[in-house]
N, C-alpha and C positions, 0 to 999 in steps of 0.2 A: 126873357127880357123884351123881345118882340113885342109876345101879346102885352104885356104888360103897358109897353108904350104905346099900341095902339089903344088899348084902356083909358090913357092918360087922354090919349086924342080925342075920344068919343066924349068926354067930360067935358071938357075946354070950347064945345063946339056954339055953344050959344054968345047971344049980344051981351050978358053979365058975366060978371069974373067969375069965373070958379078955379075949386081945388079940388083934388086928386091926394088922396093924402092913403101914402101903400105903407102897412104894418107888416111883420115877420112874429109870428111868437117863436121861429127858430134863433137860438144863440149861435147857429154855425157862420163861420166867418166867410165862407162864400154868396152866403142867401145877404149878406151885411153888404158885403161887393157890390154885389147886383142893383141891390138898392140906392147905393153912392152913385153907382152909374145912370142909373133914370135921376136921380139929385143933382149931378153934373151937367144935363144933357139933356137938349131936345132934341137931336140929330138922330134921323131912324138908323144911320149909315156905320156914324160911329157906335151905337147902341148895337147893332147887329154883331158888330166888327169885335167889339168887346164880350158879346155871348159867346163868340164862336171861341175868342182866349178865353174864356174863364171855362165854359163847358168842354172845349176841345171840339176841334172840327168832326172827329170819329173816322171812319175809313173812307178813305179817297175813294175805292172801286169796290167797296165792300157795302154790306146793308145796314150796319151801326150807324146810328147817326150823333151820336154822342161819345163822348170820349176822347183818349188823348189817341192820334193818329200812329199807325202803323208805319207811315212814310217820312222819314227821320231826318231826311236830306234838307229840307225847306221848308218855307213857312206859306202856306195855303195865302195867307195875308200880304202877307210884304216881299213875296218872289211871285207872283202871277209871270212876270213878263219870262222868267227860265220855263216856267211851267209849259207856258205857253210854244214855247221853242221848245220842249221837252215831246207835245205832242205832236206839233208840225212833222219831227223826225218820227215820230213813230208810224204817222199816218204815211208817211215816203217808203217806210220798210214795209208796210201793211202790203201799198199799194205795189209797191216791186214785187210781191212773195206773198200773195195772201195765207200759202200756208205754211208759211215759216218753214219750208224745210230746207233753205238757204242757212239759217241760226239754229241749229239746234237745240243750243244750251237755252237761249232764250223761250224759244216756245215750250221746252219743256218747265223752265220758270214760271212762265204764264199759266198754263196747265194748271203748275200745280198752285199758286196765288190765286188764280179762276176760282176751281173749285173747292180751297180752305174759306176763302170769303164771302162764296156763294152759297156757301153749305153742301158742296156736292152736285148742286144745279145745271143742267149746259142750256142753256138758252140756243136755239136754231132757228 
């Protein structure tokens, strides 16, 4: 939806009117969405806001970038400000015990969410 909207933009950009006019030969009722949504809306914010519902944010700490999310607790959208106190506390544990062997259950949570997300990866 992004690109699509910046498409719209580059169209629009001269001193004469123009139009923008996006076909689908898909019958799927998401690709019909998406469409309604650049129809409704000049807003790149709310258009963004509206990809990420309809396609799904994908993994918070993972490398998906699509799909429906793994983190079930909240909504990437409309709880930022828990989120956001969610990380504050973590970076306070981080910074007490960078190697978690104050928590054990926790770092070996981490561990094991780390490396199913990452493919097995450890980053150093």
């Amino acid at each position: 939806l992004s690109q699509l909207h910046q498409l719209r933009g580059r169209v629009g950009r001269g001193a004469e009117k123009s139009y923008c006019l996006l076909m689908s030969s898909s019958t799927n009722a998401d690709a019909r969405q998406r469409l309604n949504v650049l129809e409704q809306s000049q807003d790149g914010f709310f258009i963004a806001e509206m990809d990420m519902r309809l396609r799904g944010p994908g993994e918070v700490l993972g490398t998906r970038q699509a799909g429906m999310a793994d983190f079930a607790l909240a909504s990437l959208v409309e709880d930022q400000d828990v989120l956001i106190l969610a990380r504050d506390a973590a970076e306070k544990v981080i910074a007490r015990d960078e190697t978690l062997n104050r928590w054990p259950l926790l770092k070996a949570e981490l561990k094991y969410r780390y490396e199913r997300l990452m493919g097995g990866t450890i980053l150093t």
